[in-house]
Structure formats: C-alpha cells, structure tokens
C-alpha positions in Angstrom: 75.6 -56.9 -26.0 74.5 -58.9 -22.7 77.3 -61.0 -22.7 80.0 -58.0 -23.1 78.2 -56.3 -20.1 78.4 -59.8 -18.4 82.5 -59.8 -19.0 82.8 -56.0 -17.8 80.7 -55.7 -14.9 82.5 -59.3 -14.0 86.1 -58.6 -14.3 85.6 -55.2 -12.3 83.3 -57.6 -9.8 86.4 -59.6 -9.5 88.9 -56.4 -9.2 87.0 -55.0 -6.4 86.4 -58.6 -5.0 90.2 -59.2 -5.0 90.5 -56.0 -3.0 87.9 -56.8 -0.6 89.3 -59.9 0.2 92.5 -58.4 0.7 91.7 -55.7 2.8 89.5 -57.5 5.4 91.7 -60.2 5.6 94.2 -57.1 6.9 91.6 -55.8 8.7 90.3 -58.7 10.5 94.4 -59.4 11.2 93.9 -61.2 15.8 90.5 -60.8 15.7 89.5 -63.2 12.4 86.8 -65.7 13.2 85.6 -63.5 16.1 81.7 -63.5 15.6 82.2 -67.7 15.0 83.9 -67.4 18.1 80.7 -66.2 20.1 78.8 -69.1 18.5 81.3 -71.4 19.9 81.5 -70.6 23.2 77.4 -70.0 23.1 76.9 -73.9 22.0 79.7 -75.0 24.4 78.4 -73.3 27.2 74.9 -74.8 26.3 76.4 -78.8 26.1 78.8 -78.0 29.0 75.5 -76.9 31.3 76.9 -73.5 31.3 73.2 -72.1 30.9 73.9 -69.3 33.0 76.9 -67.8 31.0 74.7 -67.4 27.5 72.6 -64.3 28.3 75.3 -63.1 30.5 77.4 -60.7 28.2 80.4 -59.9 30.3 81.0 -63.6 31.3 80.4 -64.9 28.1 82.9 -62.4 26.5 85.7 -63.4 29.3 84.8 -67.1 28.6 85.2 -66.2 24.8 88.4 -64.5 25.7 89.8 -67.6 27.7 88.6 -70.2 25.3 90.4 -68.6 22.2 93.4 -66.7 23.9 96.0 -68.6 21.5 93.4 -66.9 18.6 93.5 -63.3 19.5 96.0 -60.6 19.2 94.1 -58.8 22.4 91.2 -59.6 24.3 88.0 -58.8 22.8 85.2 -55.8 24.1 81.9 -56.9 24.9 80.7 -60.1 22.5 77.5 -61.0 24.0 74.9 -63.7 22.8 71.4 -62.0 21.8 70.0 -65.0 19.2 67.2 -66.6 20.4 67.5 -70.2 22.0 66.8 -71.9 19.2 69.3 -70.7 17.4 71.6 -73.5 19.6 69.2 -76.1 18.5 70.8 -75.5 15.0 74.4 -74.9 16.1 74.6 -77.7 18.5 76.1 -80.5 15.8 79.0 -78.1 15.1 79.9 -77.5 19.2 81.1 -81.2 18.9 83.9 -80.6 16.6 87.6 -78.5 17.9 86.8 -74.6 17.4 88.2 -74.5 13.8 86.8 -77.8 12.3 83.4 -76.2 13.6 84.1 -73.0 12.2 85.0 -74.1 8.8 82.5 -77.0 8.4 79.7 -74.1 9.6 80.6 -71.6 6.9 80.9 -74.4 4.1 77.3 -75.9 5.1 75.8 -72.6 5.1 77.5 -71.7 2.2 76.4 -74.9 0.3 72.4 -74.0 1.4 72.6 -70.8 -0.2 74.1 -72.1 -3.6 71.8 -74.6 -3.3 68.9 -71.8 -3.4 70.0 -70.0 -5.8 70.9 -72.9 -8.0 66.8 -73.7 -7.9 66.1 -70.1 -8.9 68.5 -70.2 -11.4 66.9 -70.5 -15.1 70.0 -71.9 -16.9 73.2 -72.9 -16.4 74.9 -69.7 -17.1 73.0 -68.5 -14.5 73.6 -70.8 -12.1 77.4 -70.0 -12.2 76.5 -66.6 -12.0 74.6 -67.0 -9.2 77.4 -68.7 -7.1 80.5 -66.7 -8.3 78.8 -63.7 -7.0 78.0 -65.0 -3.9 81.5 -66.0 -3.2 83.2 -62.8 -4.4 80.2 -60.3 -3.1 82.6 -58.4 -0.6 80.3 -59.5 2.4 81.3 -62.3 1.3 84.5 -61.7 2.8 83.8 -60.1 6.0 81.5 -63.2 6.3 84.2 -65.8 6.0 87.2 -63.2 7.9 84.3 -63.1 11.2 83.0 -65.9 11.0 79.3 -65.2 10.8 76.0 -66.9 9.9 74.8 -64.8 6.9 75.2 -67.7 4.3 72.7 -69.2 6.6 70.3 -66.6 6.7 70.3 -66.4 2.6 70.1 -70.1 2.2 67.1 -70.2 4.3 65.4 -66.6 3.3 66.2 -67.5 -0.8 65.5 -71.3 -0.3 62.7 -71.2 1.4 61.2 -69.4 -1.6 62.6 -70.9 -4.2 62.2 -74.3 -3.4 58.7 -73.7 -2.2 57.5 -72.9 -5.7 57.5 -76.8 -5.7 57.9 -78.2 -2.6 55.8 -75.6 -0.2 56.8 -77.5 3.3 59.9 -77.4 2.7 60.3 -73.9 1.7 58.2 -73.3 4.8 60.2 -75.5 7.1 63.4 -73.4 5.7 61.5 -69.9 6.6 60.7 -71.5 9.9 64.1 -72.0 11.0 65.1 -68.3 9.4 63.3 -67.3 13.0 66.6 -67.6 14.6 67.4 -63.9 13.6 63.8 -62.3 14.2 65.1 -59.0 12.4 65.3 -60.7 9.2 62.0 -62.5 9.3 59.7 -59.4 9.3 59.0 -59.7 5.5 58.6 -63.2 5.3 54.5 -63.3 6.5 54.4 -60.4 4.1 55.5 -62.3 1.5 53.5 -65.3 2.3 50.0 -63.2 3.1 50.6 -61.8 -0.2 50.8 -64.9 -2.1 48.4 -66.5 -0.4 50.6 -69.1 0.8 48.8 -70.7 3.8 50.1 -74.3 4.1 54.0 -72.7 3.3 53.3 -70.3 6.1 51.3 -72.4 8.3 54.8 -75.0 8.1 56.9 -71.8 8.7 54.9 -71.5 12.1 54.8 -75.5 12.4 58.5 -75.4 12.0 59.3 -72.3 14.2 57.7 -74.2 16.8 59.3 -76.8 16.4 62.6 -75.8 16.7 61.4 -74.0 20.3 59.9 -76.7 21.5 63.3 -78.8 20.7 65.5 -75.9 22.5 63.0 -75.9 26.1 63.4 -79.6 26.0 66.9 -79.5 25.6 67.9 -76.5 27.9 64.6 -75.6 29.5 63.0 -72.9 29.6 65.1 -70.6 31.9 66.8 -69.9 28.6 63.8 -67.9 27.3 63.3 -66.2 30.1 67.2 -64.8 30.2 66.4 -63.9 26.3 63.2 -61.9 27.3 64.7 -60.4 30.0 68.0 -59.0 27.9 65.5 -57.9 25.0 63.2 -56.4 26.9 64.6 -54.7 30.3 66.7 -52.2 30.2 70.4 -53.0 31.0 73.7 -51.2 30.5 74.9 -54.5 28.8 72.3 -53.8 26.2 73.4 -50.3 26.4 76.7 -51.2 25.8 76.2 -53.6 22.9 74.1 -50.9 20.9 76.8 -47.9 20.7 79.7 -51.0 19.8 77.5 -53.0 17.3 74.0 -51.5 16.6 75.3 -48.1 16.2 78.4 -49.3 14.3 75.7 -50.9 11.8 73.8 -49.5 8.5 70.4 -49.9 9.7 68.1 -47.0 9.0 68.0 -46.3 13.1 71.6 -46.3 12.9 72.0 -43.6 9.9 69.3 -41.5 11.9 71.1 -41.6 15.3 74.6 -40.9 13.7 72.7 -37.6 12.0 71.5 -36.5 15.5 68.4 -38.0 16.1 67.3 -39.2 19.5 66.6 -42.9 20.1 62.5 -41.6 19.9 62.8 -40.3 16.4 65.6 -42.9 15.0 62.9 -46.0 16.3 60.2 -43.5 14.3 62.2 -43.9 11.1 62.9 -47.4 12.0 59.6 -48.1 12.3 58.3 -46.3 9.0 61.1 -48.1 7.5 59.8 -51.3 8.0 56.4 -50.2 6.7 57.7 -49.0 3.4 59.5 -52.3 3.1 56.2 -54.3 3.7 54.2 -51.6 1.1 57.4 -53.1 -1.5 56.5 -57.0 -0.7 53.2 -56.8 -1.2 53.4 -54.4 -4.0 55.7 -56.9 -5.9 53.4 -60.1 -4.8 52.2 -60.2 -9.4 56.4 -60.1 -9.9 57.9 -63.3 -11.4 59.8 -65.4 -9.4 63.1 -63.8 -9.3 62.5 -60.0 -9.1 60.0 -60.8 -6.4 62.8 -62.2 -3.9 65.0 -59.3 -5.5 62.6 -56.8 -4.4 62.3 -59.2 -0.6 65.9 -60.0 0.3 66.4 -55.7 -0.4 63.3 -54.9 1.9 64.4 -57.3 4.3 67.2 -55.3 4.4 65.8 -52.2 4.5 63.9 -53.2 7.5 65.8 -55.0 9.9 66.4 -52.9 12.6 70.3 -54.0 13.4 72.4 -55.3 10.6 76.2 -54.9 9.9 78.3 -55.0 6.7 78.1 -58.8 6.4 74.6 -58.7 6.1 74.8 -57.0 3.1 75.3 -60.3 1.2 71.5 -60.4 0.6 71.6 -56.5 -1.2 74.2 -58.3 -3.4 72.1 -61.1 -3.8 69.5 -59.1 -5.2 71.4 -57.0 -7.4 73.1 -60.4 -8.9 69.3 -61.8 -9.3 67.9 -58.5 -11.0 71.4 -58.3 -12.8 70.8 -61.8 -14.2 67.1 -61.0 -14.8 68.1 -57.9 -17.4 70.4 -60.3 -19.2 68.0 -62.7 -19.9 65.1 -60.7 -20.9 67.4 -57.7 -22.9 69.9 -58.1 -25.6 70.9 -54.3 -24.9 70.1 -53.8 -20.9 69.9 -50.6 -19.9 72.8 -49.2 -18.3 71.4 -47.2 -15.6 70.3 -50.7 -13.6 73.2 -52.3 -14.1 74.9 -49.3 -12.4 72.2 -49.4 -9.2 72.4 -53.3 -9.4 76.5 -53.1 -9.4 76.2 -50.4 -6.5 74.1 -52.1 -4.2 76.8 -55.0 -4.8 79.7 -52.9 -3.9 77.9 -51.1 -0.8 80.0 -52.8 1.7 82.9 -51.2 0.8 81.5 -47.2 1.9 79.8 -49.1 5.1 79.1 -48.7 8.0 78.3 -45.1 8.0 80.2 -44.7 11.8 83.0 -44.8 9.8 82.7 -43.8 6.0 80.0 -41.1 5.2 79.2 -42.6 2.1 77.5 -45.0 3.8 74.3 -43.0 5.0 73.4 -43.3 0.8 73.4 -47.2 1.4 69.1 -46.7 2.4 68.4 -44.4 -0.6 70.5 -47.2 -3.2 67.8 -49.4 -1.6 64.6 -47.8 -2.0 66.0 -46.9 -5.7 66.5 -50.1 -6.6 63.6 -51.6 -5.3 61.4 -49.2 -7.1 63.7 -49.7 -10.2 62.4 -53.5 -9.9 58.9 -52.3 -9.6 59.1 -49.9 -12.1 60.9 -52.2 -14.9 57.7 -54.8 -13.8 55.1 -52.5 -15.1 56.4 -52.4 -17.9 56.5 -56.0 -19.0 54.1 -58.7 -18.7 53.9 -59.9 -15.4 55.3 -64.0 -14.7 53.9 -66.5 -12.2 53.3 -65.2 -8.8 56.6 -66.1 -6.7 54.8 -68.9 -5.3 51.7 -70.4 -7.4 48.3 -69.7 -6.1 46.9 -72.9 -4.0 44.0 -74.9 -6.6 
C-alpha cells in the first residue's frame, strides 16, 4: 500500500513538476537569473570598492541594469540589496567567476548542501532519493533556478544544521550560524535550540554568526553596517518602494493581512502573533523524533518570517516530503488525508502569491493544519529521540 501511494503521489509530483518548470521558465522569459543578478552586482561592487552603491537601491538597480543589459529584455524596477553584510563574506568566492559561471556554480553548491542535509536525515536509501527528487522537482524549485536565488542555501543550512548536529553539534551550529545572513528565517532556530537544550550547538551558532561579522567589518569596514541599519530602520521611500513591489507581492502573513485591508499597525499585529504561534509549534514539538521535528520547524519558519516570496516555499515542500516519507515508513496503509495536506503544502507555489491568485491567502491555514497534523499524529505514537540528544 505505501509503495502504490509512493508511485501516485510521484508521477502526479512529476506532472505538476513538468508544468512548473515549464511555465516559469515562460514566465521568467528577459528577466531569468534576475535575483542572481543582484547578488552579482552586490559582491562586485563590494571587491570593486563600490561600498557606497550596496545599500543604495536606485544605483544599485541602474548598475544591475548596465552590468547585465545583453541579459534583459527591459531594464529592471527597483532591485535593491537588503542582506546583511555578511552575507558578501559568503558570496565573495563566486564574484570572481564571469556572471553565469557564478550563477550556475552558486545554485549547484547550494543545491549540493541541501542534498547533503537531507541525505543525513534520510533513514534509508529509498529515502534518500526521495528526499532529493523532491527537492529538485518541488515547483520552488523552479522559480529558484529561473531567478536565481539563494533558497537551496537557506535549506542546506536550516536542515543541515540540524541534522548533522545530532552528531556533530559545532558543525550543525556553525551551519545555523551562517543561516544569519537572512535574519527572517533564523527566528525559530534559538527556539529550537532552547528547547533541546542545545547550548554548545547554539553557543557555536552565536560563535559562528560572529564570526562571519567580524570577517565582513574587516573586509569592508564597518560603514557597511551602518548603511544596513540605517535602510532597516529609518524610514525611506526606497524601503517604501521595495515593500509594495516585493514584500507585498509576497505570502507572508503581513502580506495576506494588508491585501485583505488591514493597515500596516494591524498586518505587523498578525505578523507578530504569527511568529508566536510558530515558536508555541517548536517548542511544542521539542519530544518529536528527528524528522517531524524539522518538519514541524522548516513550516514554522515559514509561517513566521515576516517577508518571503514563492521560492521560499521550498522549505513547506521540504516538510511535506519529510512528513510524507515519515507516514511511509511507519504505515503500510497511511492515511490519506496527510498525504493530501503533505501533497498541498508541496504544490502551494503554484496558487502563490496571493497579489495575484486568491487561492493563495489559504497558503497560512495549509500551514498551521499541517503543523498541527504533525503534532497531532505525535501524540499518538511513541515519541523518538529528541531532534538533538540531550547533553550527558
């Protein structure tokens, strides 16, 4: 029974993969590789002494526009840089290669990370394949690749960081350190950590975090902090502009509220309780085993981050392949009704962002009902190892 409802939720996976591929590759059609292109020109400007252009939206967007003219069917709107410096300090061995050396070698390493992670969480062979063909056919997948982005980065380090710390907690915690470089994604990470009781792994997330600051003031100084401070905290009507293009073209629970009417007061209110609800989940699922507890943590990372676009919705379908591989091996007749939320939260891309397809505003709810799904199938089995294993 577990293997026929491998072979049919696969081959429609792979039907609605084949579409998604298809259709963003159209979509995408002069503009493809733009969000890789921003990275480029960031890290350029950074080894070229351009300091001054990186926080400076509208210049960086007409140097993008220069740099990749023979690229783009039309210029592009505003593209600015909002990472935090450090982020450079990880980009800076790919500025050294021509524009679409850097691009591809960036999305393969990334890519490699995060099938590396899942590969360690992985309990079997089957599993592992499982794992990595649903990665690479996960329709973020394919607006990841078409733009360009860095969300194969953020899963290698969010999954890796807890699945190779089970054995090896600095690692995992120098992985979760460097996750930092997209402060939206880290908010569950202490969570998790507190939970478990993981001090040294989170003590070498910190070590690590620091780190990778200190490296990016002694490389660029620390004028670049101040220019990310100042764009992240003044007001500005580049900020202004950025949210109603990207933030408010997004999926994020402010974004859902603001699109339904809500002021900017109330949609940062349901932000805000968002992002409790999402830590009550963590530390709720700290007795889970291994796999459904970063199920349950990539999905309330989700749930919390206060900007995300489709491609970050690799991580939902992360978590729906992990709880999907998680039913087969524990049930020779799973139940139907999660394999339909897990294969949902998979295809949730495809009705996003909610700016443009309605369907989307039901992207939150498939969340919270999967996460309490997880929950709810734990109580009622005998609860694993702790995602990490208690310190002697």
């Amino acid at each position: 029974m577990a293997s026929k409802t491998m072979a049919m939720v696969g081959a429609g996976g792979a039907v609605f993969s084949l579409a998604a591929w298809l259709f963003y590759y159209s979509a995408f059609a002069g503009v493809r590789g733009e969000d890789g292109m921003v990275f480029y020109s960031a890290v350029r400007a950074a080894l070229d002494g351009k300091l001054d252009l990186i926080y400076d939206g509208a210049h960086l967007t007409a140097d993008l526009n220069a740099r990749f003219v023979g690229f783009l069917a039309h210029p592009l709107p505003l593209h600015p840089w909002l990472y935090p410096p450090h982020f450079l300090v990880l980009l800076l061995p790919f500025g050294f290669l021509p524009p679409v050396l850097a691009a591809l070698a960036f999305l393969a390493t990334s890519f490699a990370l995060m099938a590396a992670a899942l590969c360690a969480l992985a309990h079997n062979p089957r599993e592992k394949l499982l794992y990595v063909l649903s990665a690479l056919l996960c329709p973020a997948s394919a607006i990841v690749v078409w733009l360009g982005q860095n969300t194969f980065l953020t899963a290698g380090l969010l999954v890796g960081g807890f699945a190779f710390g089970q054995k090896r907690p600095v690692l995992g915690g120098v992985l979760l350190g460097a996750l930092t470089y997209k402060p939206q994604f880290w908010l569950m990470v202490p969570v998790a950590l507190i939970a478990a009781r993981q001090w040294k792994m989170l003590a070498w997330a910190l070590a690590s975090a620091t780190a990778l600051m200190l490296a990016s003031l002694a490389l660029f100084g620390p004028g670049l902090w101040r220019d990310w401070l100042q764009v992240m905290i003044a007001p500005s009507a580049m900020f202004d502009q950025w949210q109603a293009l990207a933030r408010l073209n997004g999926q994020s629970l402010y974004a859902c509220a603001r699109i339904l009417g809500a002021g900017q007061s109330l949609a940062n209110g349901v932000q805000y309780a968002g992002i409790a609800l999402a830590g009550v989940a963590v530390w709720r699922a700290r007795a889970l085993p291994t796999d459904l507890k970063i199920a349950v943590l990539l999905a309330a990372t989700i749930f919390a981050a206060p900007h995300i676009i489709d491609y970050d919705a690799v991580l939902l379908g992360l978590a729906a392949t992990i709880f999907f591989a998680h039913i087969l091996r524990h049930e020779p007749k799973p139940h139907y009704g999660d394999v339909a939320i897990a294969a949902l939260l998979w295809l949730s891309p495809l009705v996003n962002p909610p700016s443009v397809f309605v369907m989307g505003m039901a992207t939150p709810i498939l969340t919270v009902l999967f996460v309490l799904r997880v929950l709810a199938r734990a109580d009622t089995q005998i609860h694993g190892a702790p995602l990490i294993a208690q310190p002697a």
